[in-house]
FIKOLZA-1660 file (N, C-alpha, C; in steps of 0.1 Angstrom, whole numbers, plus 5000, padded with zeros to 4 digits):
% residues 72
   i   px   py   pz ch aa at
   1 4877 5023 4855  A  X  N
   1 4878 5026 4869  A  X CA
   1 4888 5016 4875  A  X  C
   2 4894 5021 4881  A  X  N
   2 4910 5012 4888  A  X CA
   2 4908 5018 4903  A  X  C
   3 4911 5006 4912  A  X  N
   3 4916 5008 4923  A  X CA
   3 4933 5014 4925  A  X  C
   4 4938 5018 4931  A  X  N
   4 4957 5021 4933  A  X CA
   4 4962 5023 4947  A  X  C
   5 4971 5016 4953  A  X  N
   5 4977 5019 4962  A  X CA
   5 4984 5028 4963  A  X  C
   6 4985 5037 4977  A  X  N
   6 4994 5046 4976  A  X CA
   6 5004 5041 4993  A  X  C
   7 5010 5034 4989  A  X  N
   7 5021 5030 5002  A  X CA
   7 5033 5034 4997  A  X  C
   8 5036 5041 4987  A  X  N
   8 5049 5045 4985  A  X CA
   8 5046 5062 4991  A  X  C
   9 5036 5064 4988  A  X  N
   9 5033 5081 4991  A  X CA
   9 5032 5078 5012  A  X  C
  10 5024 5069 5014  A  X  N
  10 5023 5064 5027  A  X CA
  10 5036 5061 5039  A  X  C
  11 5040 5054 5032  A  X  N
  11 5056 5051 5037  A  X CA
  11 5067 5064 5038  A  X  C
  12 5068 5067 5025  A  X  N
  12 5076 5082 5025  A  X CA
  12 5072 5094 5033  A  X  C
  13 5062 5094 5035  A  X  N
  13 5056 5106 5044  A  X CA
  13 5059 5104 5060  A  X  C
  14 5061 5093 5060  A  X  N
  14 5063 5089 5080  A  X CA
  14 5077 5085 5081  A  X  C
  15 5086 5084 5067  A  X  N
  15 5104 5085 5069  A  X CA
  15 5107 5076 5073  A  X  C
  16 5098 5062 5071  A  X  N
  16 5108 5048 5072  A  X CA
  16 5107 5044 5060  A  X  C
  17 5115 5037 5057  A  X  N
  17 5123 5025 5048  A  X CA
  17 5109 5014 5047  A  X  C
  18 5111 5009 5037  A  X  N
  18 5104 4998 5029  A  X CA
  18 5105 4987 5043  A  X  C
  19 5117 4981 5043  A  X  N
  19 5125 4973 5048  A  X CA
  19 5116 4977 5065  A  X  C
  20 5116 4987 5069  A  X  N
  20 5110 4991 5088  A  X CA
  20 5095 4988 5080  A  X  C
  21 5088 4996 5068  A  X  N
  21 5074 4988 5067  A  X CA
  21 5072 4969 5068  A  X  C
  22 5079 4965 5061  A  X  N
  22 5082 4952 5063  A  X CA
  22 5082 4944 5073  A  X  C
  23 5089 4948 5083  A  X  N
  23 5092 4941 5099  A  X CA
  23 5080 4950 5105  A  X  C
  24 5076 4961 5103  A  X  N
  24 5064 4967 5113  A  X CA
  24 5054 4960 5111  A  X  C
  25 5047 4955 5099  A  X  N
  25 5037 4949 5096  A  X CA
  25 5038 4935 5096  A  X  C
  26 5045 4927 5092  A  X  N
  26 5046 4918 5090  A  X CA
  26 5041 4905 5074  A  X  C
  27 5038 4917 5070  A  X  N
  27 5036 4910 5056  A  X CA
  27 5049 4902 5050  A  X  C
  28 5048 4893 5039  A  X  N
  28 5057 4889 5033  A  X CA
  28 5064 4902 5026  A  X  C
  29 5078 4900 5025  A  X  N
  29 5089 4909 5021  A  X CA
  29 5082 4911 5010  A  X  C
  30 5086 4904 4999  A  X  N
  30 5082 4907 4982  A  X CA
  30 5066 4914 4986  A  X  C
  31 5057 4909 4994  A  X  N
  31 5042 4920 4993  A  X CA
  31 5046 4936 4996  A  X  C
  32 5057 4933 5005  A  X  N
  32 5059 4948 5010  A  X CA
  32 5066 4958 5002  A  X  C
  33 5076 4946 4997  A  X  N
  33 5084 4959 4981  A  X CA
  33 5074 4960 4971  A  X  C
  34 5065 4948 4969  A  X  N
  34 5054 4949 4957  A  X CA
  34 5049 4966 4960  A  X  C
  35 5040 4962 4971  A  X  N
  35 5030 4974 4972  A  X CA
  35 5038 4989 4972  A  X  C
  36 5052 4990 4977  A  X  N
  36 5059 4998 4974  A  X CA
  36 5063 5006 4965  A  X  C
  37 5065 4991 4951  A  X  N
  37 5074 4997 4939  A  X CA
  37 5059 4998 4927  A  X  C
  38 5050 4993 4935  A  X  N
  38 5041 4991 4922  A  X CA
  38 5025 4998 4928  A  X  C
  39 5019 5010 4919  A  X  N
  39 5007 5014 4928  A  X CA
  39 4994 5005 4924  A  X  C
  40 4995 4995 4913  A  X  N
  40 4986 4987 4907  A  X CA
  40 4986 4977 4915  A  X  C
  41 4998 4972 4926  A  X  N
  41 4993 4964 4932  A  X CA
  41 4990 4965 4946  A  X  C
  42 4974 4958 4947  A  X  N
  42 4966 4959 4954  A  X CA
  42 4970 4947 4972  A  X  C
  43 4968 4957 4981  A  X  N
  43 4969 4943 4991  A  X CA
  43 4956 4936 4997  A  X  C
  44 4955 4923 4998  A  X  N
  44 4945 4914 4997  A  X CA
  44 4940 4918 5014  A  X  C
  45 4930 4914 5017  A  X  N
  45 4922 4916 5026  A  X CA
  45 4930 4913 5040  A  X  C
  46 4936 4902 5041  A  X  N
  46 4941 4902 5052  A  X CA
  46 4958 4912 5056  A  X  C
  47 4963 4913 5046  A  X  N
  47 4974 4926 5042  A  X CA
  47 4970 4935 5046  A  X  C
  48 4959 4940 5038  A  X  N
  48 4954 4958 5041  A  X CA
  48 4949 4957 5057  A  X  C
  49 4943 4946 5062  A  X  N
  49 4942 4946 5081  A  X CA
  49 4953 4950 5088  A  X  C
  50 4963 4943 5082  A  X  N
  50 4975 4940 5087  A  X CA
  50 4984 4958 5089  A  X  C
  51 4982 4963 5078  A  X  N
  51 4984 4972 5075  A  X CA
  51 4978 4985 5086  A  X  C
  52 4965 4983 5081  A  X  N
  52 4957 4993 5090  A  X CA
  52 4964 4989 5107  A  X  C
  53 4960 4981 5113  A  X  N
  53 4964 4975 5126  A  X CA
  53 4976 4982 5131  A  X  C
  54 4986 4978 5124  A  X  N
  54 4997 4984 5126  A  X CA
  54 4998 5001 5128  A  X  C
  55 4995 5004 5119  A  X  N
  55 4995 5020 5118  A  X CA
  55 4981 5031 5124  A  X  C
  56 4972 5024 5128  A  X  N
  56 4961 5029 5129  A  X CA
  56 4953 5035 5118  A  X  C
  57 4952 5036 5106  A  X  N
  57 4947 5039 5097  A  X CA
  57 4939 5033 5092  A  X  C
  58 4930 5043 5083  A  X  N
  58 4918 5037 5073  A  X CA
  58 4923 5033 5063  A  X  C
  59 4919 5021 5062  A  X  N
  59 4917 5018 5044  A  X CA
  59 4921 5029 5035  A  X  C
  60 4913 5037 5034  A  X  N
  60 4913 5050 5023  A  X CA
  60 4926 5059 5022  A  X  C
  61 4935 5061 5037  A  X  N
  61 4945 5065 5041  A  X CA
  61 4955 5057 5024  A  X  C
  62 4956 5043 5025  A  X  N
  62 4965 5030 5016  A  X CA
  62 4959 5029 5004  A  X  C
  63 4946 5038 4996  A  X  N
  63 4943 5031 4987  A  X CA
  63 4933 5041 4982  A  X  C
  64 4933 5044 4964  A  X  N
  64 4923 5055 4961  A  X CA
  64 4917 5048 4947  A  X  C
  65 4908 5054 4946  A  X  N
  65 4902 5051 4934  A  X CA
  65 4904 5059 4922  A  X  C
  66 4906 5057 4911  A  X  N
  66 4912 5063 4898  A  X CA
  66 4899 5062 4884  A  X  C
  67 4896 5071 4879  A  X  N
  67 4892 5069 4865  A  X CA
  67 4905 5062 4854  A  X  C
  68 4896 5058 4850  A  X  N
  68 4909 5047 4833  A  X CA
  68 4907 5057 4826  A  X  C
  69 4923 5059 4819  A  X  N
  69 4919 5070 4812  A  X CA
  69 4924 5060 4799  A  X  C
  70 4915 5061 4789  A  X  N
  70 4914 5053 4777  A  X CA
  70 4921 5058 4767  A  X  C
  71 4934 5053 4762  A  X  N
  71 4943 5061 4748  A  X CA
  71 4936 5062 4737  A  X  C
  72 4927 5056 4735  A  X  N
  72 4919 5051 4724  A  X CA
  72 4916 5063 4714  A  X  C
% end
């Protein structure tokens, strides 16, 4: 079981740029392309406030939960 962000699905649906997430929220640059380019990475507790605050959104809106799917 994996947590995953979805800020690339997030971001693209409201038609701003990484770079306008970035200055809207105010996280560090590299958090903001992180959580962008990567859905494994997770934003730490004061991020995901930062996040919600800004946009008015839930938690759940930025972030889903996944079954591991085992190659084995």
């Amino acid at each position: 079981m994996s947590v995953r962000n979805k800020i690339k699905q997030f971001i693209d649906e409201r038609g701003i740029t990484v770079y306008r997430f970035w200055q809207d929220t105010g996280v560090a640059q590299r958090t903001a392309y992180d959580l962008y380019n990567d859905p494994s990475a997770l934003p730490n507790p004061s991020v995901l406030t930062k996040i919600c605050d800004t946009y008015e959104v839930q938690p759940g809106e930025l972030l889903f939960w996944t079954k591991d799917v085992n190659p084995e």
